[in-house]
N, C-alpha and C positions, 0 to 999 in steps of 0.2 A: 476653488477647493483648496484649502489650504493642506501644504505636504510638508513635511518637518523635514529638513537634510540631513541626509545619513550619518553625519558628523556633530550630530547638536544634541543625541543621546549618552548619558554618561556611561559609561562603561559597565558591561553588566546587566542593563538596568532591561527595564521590556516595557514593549511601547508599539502604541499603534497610530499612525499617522492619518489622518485624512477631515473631510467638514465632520463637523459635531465630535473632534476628537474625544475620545476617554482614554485614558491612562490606563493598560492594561496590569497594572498594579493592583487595580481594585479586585484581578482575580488570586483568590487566593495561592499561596506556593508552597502547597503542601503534599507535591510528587518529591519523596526521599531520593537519592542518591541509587540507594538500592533497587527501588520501583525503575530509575529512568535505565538503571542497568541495566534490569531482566526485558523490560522492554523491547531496548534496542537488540537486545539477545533474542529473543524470543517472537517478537514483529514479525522476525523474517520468514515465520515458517507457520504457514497458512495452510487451509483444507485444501487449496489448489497443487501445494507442493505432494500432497500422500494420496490423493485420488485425482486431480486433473493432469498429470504430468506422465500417466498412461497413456493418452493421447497424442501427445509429444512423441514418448517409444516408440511407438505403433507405427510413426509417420518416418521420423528419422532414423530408429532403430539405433546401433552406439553411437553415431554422430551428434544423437543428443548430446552429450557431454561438448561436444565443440560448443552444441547453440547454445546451451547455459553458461560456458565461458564467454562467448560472445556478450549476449545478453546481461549476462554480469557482469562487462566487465562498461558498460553502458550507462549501465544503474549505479555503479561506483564513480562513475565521474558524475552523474547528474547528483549523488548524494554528496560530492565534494565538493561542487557548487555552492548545495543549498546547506551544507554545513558552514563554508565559508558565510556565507551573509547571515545565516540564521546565528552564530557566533560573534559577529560583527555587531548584529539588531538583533537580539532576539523579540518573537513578537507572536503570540498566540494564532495570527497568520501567517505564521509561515509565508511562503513563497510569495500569497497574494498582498501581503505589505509590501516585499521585496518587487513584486512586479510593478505594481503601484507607485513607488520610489523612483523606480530605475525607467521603466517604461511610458505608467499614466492612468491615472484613476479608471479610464477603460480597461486595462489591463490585468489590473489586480483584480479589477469586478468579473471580468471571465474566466477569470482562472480559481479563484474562490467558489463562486455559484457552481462551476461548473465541478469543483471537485466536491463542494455539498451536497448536488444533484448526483453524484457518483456515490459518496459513504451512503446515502437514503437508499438508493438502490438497490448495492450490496448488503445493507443491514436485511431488508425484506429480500433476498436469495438467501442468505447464510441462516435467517431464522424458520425458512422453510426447510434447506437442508438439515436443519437439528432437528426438528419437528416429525420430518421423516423417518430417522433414526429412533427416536425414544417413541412412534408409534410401531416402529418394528418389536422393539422390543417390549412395548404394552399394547398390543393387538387391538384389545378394547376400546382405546381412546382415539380421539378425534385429533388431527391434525390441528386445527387451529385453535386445541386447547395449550397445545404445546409456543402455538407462536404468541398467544395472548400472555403464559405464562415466564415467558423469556423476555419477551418488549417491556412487562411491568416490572420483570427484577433488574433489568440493567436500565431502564429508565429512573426505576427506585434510585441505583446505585451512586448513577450520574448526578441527580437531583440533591442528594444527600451533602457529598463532600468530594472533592477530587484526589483526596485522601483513598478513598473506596473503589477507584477505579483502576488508582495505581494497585492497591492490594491483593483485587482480583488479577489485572494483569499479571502482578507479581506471581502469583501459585500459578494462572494458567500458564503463563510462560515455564515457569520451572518445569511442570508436565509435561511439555511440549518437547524442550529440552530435553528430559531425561530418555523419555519416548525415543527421538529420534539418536540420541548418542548412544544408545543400548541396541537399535538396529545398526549404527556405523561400527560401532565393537564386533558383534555379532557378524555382520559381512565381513568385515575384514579379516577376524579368525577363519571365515567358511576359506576364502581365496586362497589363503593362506596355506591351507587343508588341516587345521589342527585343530576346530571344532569338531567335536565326533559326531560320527556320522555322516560327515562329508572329505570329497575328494578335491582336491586343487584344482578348480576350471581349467586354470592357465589363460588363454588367451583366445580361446577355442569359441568362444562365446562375439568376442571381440572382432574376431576376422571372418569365421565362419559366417554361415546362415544369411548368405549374399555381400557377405564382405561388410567394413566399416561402413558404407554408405548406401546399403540396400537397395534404396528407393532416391537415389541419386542426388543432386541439387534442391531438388524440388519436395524432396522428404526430408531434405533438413530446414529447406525455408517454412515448413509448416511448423515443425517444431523450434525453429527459433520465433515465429509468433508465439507458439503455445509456450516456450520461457519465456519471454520477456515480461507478458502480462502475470505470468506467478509472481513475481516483483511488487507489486503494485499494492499499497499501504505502505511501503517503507517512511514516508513524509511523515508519517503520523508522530514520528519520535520530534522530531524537532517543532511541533504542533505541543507535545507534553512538554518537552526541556525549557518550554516557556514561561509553568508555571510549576518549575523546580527550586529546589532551594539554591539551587546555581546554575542558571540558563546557560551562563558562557561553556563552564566548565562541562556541563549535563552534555552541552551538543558535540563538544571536543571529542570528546568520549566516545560519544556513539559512532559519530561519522569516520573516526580512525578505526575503528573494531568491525567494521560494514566489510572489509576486504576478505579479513576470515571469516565472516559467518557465513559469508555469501558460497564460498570455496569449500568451506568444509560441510555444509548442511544441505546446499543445492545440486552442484557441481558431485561433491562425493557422495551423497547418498546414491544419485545419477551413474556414475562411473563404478558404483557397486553395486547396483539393479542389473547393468548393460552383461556385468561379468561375472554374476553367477547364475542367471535365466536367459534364454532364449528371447531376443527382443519380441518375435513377432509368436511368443506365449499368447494363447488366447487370453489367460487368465492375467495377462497384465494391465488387459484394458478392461475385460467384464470384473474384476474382482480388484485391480489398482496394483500397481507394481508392486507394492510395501507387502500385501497381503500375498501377492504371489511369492515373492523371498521368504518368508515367515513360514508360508507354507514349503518352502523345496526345503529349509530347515526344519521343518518337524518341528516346527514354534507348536504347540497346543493353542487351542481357539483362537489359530493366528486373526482371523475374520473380525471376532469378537474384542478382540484388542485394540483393534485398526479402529474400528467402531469409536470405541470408548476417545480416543487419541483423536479422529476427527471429529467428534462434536465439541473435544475441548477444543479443539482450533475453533472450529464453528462459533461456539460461545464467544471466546476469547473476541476474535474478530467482530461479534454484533456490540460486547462491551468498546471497544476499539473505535468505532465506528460511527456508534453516539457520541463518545468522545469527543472524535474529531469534529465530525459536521456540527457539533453545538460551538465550539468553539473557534472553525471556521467563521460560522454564522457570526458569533457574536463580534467576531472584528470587522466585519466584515458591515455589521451593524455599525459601532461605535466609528467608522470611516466615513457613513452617510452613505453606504453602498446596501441597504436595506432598511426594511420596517423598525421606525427609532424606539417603538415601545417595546421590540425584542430584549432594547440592551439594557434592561434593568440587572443587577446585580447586586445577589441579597447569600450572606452568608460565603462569600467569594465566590458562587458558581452564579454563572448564566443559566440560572433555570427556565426562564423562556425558551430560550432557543434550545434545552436540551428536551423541552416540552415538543417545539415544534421538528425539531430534529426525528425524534422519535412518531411522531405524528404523522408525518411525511413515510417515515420506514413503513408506519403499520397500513397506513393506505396504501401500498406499493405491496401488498400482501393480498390484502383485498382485490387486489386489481389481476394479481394472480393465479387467487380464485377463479374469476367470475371471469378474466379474459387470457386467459393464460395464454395462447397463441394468437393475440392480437398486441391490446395494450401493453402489457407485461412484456413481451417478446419486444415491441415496440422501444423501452426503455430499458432493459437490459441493450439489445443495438446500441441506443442514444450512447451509455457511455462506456461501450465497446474499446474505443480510442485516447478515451481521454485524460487519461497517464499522460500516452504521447503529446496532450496538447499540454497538458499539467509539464512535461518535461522541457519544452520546447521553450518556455515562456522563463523555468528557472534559465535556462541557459543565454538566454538575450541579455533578462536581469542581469546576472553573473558578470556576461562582458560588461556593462555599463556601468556596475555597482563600482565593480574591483577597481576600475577608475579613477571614481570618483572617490575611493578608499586611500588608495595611494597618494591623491593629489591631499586630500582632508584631513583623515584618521590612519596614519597608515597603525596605530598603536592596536587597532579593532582588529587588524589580522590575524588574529589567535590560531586563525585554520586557512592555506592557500590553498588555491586550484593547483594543481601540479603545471608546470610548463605554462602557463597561461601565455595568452591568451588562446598557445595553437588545440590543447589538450576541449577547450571550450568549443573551437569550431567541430574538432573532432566528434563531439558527444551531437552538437547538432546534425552533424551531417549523419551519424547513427539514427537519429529520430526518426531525419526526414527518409532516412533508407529503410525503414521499417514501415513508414505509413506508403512506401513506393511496394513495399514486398505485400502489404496488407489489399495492395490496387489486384494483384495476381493471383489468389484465393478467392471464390465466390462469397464463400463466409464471410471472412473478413469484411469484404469491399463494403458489402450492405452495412456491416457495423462505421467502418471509416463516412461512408456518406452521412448516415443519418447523428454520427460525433460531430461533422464538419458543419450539418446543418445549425448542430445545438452550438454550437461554439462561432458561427458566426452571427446568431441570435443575440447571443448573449453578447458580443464584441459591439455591435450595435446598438443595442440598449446602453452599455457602457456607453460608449461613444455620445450615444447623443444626453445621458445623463449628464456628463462632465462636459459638453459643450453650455447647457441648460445651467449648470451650476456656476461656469464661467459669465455667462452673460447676466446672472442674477449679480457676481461679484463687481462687474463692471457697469451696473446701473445703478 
């Protein structure tokens, strides 16, 4: 298989390496500046952050706040990593080019499939949870009117121009945004006490009601699982900044400004839930923290707000989604690490694979349906973990890349890892302390098994692919 050296791209430029190469150029680069902003702004805040992170509360109670700095501060070295290489190469594969390079055609192939095998997944959860929602609110209609007519507008979208996906990302993001800094406003005057109508907590919230750490050790190890995984689509920026009108500069951008978003939208929305409600609020977990504070504010149809705000996450995230796994796929293709009649390219988009991408989602809907506590439960499990594997592999890359950068190109360093190489080991030994914490929860563990089963499938397939492709070169 042939693999192009980290150092033989021109500066700038975006590139996919592997058999049957194609020149990721052929995709068009018509993500603005603007779009790759709101993006990177906007990514980070997910339906998991305003309704799954009740859960979290309920377990670790304020010590949440610790796990989300923890957790954040994990996903900031993993995105310094793959900002560093992704700056260095940019390349419509992300990481799995980078693993690829640095590691071995087996490696970019498990780490790709297996994060395409993850966006299909989440596309069919996230278009059920919207489905959900606008049948609450039209009684009459069918559930799966709702997921047919979501999968055909952002399949449309995708299909169209990549022009159309930044767009929408564009406004969903700003929503999302505006949403959440009008609750950070809003709390912070409540604490404060100078919202009317409310009294200054203080701290009463914080220490009281079984103290910082209610539910001990072991209530904050369940809620630093339940952060970590709110995290997860962050990659997807540096998957767009590939086909920006400045990749280099697109991904500089984003992965510097990851420190604050993460701190002010995760972290402080967090530390403003903990300290004006009662953590162990019933209503934090039947109704979702957000709506609980809205409601102790006397927000009007706080419920009915939340609502509106997470389906545009929900959207945002299924447009997101396609996105990514089409174009995952299609490097993924053009490497020889999938179906070659995927990688046509007509009008600058990979509509194939945003065909099969989507394809994949809506059978993973279907499967829902008709198995919802088997199959469905089955692959929601499969990629339970596979962040963790998706982050495990940036960081091997990383050490090996940054290397071979120094010794080559040291001029592609546009973004370093802090401290390298110990800040590298550090973020590994986080992964693997998370899939050790993941062994200790019965939840979890079944999700880590049945991730470990798909990722050593897939490592194998690679493996013996790029053995097979070796021995074709050598005959």
């Amino acid at each position: 298989m042939n693999r192009t050296s980290a150092s033989s791209a021109p500066s700038g430029a975006v590139e996919e390496t592997g058999a049957g190469e194609t020149a990721a150029s052929s995709l068009s680069h018509g993500l603005k500046q603007r779009h790759l902003s709101m993006i990177a702004l906007g990514g980070v805040i997910g339906a998991g952050l305003f309704v799954g992170s009740g859960a979290g509360i309920a377990a670790a109670g304020p010590s949440i706040v610790v796990a989300y700095v923890l957790s954040g501060l994990l996903v900031l070295l993993v995105m310094r990593m793959l900002g560093e290489m992704s700056a260095a190469n940019p390349a419509s594969g992300s990481f799995s080019v980078h693993a690829e390079r640095a590691i071995g055609p087996w490696a970019g192939f498990t780490a790709g499939w297996m994060f395409w095998i993850t966006l299909c997944v989440a596309l069919a959860a996230e278009a059920i949870g919207a489905a959900g929602i606008m049948v609450q609110w039209f009684p009459g209609t069918e559930s799966w009117m709702w997921v047919a007519l979501f999968m055909a507008v952002f399949c449309g979208t995708n299909l169209a121009a990549v022009s159309n996906f930044g767009e929408f990302e564009f406004w969903f993001a700003a929503l999302k945004i505006a949403a959440i800094t009008i609750f950070l406003v809003l709390g912070v005057l409540a604490i404060l006490g100078v919202l009317p109508g409310t009294d200054a907590p203080g701290g009463s919230h914080l220490s009281g009601d079984g103290g910082f750490l209610p539910n001990g050790v072991n209530g904050l190890v369940v809620g630093l699982l339940a952060s970590v995984f709110a995290y997860g689509g962050l990659e997807t920026v540096t998957i767009a900044a590939a086909e920006s009108e400045n990749p280099v500069k697109s991904v500089a951008v984003a992965v510097r400004t990851v420190m604050w978003r993460i701190a002010l939208f995760y972290v402080g929305s967090m530390l403003i839930v903990v300290t004006l409600i009662p953590w162990n609020d019933k209503a934090v977990v039947e109704q979702g923290p957000y709506v609980a504070v809205l409601n102790y504010l006397d927000i009007p149809a706080a419920g009915d707000i939340m609502n509106v705000i997470v389906l545009i996450a929900l959207l945002s995230a299924m447009n997101a989604n396609i996105y990514g796994a089409s174009r995952m796929s299609y490097s993924l293709v053009t490497r020889g690490e999938g179906p070659a009649f995927l990688g046509r390219v007509t009008g600058g988009v990979p509509r194939l694979t945003v065909l099969a991408s989507s394809f994949f989602g809506f059978v993973a809907v279907l499967l829902s349906y008709w198995w919802p506590d088997t199959i469905f439960k089955w692959l929601l499990n499969m990629v339970g973990a596979a962040v963790l594997v998706v982050w495990s592999f940036i960081a091997v890359a990383q050490l090996r890349m940054r290397t071979r950068l120094q010794r080559e190109a040291p001029e592609k360093l546009v973004v370093k890892m802090w401290l390298f190489p110990y800040l590298t080991w550090v973020a590994l030994a986080g992964t693997a302390g998370v899939l050790v914490l993941m062994l200790r929860e019965s939840d979890t563990r079944s999700q880590l098994y049945a991730t470990a089963a798909l990722a050593i499938a897939l490592a194998i397939t690679g493996a013996v692919r790029q053995r097979m492709a070796t021995a074709r070169q050598q005959a």
